[in-house]
C-alpha positions as CSV (number, residue, x, y, z in Angstrom):
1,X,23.2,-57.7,86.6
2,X,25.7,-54.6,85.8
3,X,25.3,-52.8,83.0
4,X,27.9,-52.1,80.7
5,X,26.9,-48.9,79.6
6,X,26.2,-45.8,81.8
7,X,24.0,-42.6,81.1
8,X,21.1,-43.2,78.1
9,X,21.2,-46.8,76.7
10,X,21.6,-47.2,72.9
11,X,18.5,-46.9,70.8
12,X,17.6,-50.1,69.6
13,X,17.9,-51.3,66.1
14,X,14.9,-51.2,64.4
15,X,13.9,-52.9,60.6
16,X,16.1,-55.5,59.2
17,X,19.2,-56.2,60.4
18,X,21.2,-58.5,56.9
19,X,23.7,-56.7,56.2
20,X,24.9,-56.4,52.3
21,X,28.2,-58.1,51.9
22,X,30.7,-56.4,49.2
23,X,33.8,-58.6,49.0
24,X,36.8,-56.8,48.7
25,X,39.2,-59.3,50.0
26,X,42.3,-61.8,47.7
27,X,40.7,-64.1,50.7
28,X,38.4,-66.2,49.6
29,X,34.8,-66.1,51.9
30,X,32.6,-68.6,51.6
31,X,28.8,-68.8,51.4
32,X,25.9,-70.8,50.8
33,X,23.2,-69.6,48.5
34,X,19.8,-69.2,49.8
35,X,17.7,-67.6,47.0
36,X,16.4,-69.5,44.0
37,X,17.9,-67.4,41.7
38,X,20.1,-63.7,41.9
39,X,18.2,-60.8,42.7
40,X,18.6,-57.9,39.9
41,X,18.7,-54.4,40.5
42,X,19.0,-51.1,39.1
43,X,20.6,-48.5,40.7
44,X,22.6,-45.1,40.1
45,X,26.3,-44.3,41.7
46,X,27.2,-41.2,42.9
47,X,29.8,-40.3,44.9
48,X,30.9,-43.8,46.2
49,X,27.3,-44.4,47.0
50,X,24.7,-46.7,45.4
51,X,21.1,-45.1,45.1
52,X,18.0,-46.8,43.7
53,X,17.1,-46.5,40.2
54,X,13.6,-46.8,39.5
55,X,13.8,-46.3,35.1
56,X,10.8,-44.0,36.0
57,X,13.0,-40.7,34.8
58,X,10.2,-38.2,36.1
59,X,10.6,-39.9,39.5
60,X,13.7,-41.0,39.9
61,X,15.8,-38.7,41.4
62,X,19.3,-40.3,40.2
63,X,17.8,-40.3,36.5
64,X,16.9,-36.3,36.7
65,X,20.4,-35.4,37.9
66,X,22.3,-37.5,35.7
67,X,24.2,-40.0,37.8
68,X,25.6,-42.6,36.6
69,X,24.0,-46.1,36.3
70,X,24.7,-49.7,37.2
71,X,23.0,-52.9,37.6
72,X,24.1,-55.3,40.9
73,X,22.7,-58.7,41.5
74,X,22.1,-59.5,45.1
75,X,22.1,-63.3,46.9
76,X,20.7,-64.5,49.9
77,X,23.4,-66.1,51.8
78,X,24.8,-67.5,54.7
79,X,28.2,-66.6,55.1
80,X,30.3,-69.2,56.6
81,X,33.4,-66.6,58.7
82,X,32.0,-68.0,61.8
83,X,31.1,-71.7,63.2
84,X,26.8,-70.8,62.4
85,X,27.5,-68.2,60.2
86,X,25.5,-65.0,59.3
87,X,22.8,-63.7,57.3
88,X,23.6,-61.6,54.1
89,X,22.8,-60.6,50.8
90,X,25.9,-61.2,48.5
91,X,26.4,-58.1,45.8
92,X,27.6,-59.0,43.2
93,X,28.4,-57.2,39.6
94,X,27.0,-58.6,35.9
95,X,30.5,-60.0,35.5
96,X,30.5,-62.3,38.7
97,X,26.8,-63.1,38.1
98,X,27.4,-65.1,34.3
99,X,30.7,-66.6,36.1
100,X,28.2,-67.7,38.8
101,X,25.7,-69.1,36.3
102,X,28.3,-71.0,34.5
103,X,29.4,-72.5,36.9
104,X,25.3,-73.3,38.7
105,X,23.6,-76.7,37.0
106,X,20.9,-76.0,34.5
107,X,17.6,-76.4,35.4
108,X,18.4,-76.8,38.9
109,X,18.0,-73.3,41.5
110,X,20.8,-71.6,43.1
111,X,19.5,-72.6,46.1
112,X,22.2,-74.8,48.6
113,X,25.1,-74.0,45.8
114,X,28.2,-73.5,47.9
115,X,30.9,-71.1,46.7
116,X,34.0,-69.2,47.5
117,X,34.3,-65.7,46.3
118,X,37.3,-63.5,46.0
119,X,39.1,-60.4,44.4
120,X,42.2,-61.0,42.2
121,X,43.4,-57.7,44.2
122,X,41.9,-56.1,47.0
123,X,39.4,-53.2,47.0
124,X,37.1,-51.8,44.1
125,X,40.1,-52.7,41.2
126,X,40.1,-56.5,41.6
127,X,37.9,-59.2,39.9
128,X,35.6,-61.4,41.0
129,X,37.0,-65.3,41.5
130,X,34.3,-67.5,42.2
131,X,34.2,-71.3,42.6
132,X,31.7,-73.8,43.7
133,X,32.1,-76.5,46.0
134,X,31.1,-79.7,44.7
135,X,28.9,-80.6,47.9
136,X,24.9,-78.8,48.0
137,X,23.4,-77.9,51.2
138,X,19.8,-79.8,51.3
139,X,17.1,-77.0,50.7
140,X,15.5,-78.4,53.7
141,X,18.3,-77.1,55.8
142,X,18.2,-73.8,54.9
143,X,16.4,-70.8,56.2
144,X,13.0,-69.5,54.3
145,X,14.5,-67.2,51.4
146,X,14.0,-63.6,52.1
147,X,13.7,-60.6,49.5
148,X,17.0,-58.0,49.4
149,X,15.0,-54.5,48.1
150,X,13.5,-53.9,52.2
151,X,17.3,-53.9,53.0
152,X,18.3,-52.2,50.2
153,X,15.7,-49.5,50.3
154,X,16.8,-49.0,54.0
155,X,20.6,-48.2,52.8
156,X,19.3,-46.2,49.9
157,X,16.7,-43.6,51.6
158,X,19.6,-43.1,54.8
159,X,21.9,-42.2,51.5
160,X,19.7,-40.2,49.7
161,X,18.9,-38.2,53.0
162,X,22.5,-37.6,53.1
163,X,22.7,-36.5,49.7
164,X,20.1,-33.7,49.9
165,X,21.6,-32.3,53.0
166,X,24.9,-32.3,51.3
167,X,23.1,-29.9,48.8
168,X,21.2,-28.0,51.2
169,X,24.3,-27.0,53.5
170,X,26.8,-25.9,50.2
């Protein structure tokens, strides 16, 4: 068999490979839910860039320097863009999080809720629209639920790397 590549072959990708999944799009994207329930997190933004927030201010480093704070909920998901769809974990702010609740049955999980998801306008400025199919996936069909913060903490510790040898090289 040829190989497509010549020279050194790519490193392999190692650790987990969901991606996060901001939508940004007017188009709606659908997904089925896979968690029981939405994921909350912490975090701090600073310069276009979301870093953990721990609420330990002696150890966390975007608490010392005074960034900015948020809180993000994150889904387990299968997006549906392709015929088996893909793996992701939906972020999603407070605001699209209580639409998503009012719209989930009480007393009953998350878990096989279909919904579309949208942006009145493209990019950072738009809102969330979200809507829920009237049809449920069966839980039975779904894959085992799986935990966004190893993900997450991947993203975050390549960013805060970043961000110190931003400050080291000025």
């Amino acid at each position: 068999m040829t190989s497509h590549i010549n020279g050194s072959q790519m490193p392999t990708r190692k650790g987990p490979r969901v991606p996060v999944v901001r939508v940004t799009s007017t188009e709606p994207q659908q997904f089925t839910i896979v968690s029981k329930s939405i994921f909350g997190q912490d975090i701090h933004w600073f310069r276009g860039r979301s870093h953990e927030c721990t609420k330990e201010t002696k150890k966390c480093n975007g608490c010392e320097r005074g960034w900015s704070e948020k809180w993000k909920g994150y889904l387990d998901c299968v997006l549906w863009h392709t015929t088996q769809g893909e793996r992701c974990f939906l972020e999603l702010t407070p605001r699209a999080c209580e639409m998503l609740l009012q719209l989930a049955e009480k007393d009953r999980p998350l878990r096989g809720l279909v919904i579309r998801v949208s942006k009145t306008k493209g990019g950072a400025k738009g809102r969330y629209l979200i809507s829920a199919l009237e049809r449920r996936i069966d839980e039975r069909e779904l894959p085992q639920e799986e935990d966004p913060l190893p993900v997450l903490r991947k993203l975050w510790l390549s960013k805060d790397q970043y961000v110190h040898d931003e400050k080291n090289v000025v």
